[in-house]
N, C-alpha and C positions, 0 to 999 in steps of 0.2 A: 118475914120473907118478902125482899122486894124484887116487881118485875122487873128486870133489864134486856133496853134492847139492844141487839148486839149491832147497831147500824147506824152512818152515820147520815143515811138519806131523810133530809128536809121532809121527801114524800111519804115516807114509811113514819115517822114519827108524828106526820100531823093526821095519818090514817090510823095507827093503833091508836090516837087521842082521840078516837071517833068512837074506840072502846071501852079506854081508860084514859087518865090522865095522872095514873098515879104509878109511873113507869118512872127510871131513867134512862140513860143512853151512854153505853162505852161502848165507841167503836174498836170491832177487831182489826190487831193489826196481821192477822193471819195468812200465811202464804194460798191463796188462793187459787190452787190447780186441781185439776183430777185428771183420770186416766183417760186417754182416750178411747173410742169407741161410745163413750155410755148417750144413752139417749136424751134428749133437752130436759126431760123429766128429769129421769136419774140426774143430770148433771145439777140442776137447780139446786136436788134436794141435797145432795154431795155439799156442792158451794157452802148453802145452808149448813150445813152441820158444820165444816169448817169454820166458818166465822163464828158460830155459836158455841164451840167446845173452846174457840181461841179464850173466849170473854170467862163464860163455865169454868175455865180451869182458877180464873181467878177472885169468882163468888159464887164457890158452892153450895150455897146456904140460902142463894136464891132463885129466882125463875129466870131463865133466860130464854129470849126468845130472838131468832134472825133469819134474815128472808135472802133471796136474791132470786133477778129474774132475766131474762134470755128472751130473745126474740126468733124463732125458728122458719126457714122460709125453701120449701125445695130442698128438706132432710140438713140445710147448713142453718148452723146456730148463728147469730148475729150478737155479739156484745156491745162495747160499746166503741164510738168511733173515732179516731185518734188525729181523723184530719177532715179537712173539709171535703177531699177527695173522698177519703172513705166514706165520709155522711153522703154524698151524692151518691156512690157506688150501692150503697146499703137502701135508699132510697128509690131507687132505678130497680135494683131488685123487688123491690115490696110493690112497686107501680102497678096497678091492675087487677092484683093479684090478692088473694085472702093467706093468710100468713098466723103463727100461731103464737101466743104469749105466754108462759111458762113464768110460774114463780115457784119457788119451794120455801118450804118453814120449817123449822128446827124451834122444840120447845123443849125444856129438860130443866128436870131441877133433880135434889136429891135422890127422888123416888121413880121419875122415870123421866123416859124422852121418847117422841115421837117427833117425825116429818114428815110431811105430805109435801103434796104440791097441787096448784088450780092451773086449768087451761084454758085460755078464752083465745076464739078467734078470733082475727080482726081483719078486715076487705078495706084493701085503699083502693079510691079513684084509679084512674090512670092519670099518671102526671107528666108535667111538660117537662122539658130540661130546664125551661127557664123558672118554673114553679120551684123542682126540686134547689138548684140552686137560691132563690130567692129564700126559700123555709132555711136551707145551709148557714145563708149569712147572720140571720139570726142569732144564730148561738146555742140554739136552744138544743140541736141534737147529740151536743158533744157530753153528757153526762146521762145517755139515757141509753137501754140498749135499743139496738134496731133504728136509732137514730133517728127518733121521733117520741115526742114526752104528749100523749094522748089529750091529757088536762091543762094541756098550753096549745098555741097556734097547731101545734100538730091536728090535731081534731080537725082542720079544713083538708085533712088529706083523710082522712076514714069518713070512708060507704057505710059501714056499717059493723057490728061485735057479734058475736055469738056468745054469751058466759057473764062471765063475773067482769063489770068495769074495771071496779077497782084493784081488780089482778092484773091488767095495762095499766095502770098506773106505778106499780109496783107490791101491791101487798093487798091479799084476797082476804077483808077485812069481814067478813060474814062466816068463813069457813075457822080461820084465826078465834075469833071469839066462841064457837063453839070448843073449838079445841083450847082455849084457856081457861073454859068453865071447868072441863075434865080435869084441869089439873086446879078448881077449888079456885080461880081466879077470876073471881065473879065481878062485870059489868057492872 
């Protein structure tokens, strides 16, 4: 039985390599929506299960495992940003303010499946327009939600976390490995 993980983030695979390194990766190419109303939790773990039954449906003989995560800030989710406008917009919002990160997991194999999700707070500075813009031109916000990647330049805009780091990064790798132990997929 081998692990797979259902994701095709750079982050996530060089963080579950923090647990294993005896995984592969098929990215889902799964229609990624849910209902509205549910809450950043719910929705992660939603997300997650999606992408992970997209991969499941096609090796189910092994473990699959897949994450996704949301940036939540004054009850609105923040994905990810499609311009540079929105990266400032999404930026401008989180300025000052403590704001919440939200990942959920999906793990299943033959014999069962669980999801969770981890929450870590996180407090940016307050920022200038010329700051936000200047982190914008970079590049770096446009593949990450909430339009700031923690473990790159981002980190000069956060005060401070509450929680799991590596849940702002994208995948809460301490809560992950206990829950792949349960399923007999030992470290």
């Amino acid at each position: 039985m081998a692990l797979i993980l259902a994701s095709g983030s750079p982050r996530r695979r060089e963080l579950l390599g923090l647990i294993t390194n005896d995984f592969t990766v098929c990215v889902s190419g799964a229609e990624e929506t849910v209902p509205e109303g549910l809450t950043p939790a719910e929705t992660v773990e939603a997300l997650a299960e999606i992408k992970g039954r997209a991969v499941f449906a096609e090796h189910a003989a092994d473990t699959v495992i897949a994450a996704d995560t949301v940036v939540a800030v004054d009850g609105v989710i923040l994905g990810k940003p499609a311009s540079r406008q929105e990266a400032f917009d999404m930026l401008r919002l989180l300025s000052g303010k403590t704001h919440e990160v939200f990942t959920g997991v999906w793990i299943a194999n033959a014999q069962a499946a669980v999801r969770f999700h981890e929450r870590t707070e996180v407090t940016f500075y307050p920022l200038s327009d010329d700051e936000i813009w200047s982190y914008a031109d970079t590049g770096e916000p446009f593949d990450k939600a909430g339009a700031y990647g923690i473990q790159g330049r981002g980190a000069l805009l956060v005060r401070g976390i509450n929680g799991d780091f590596f849940n702002v990064v994208g995948f809460p790798v301490a809560k992950t490995a206990r829950a792949l132990n349960e399923f007999g997929m030992r470290n």
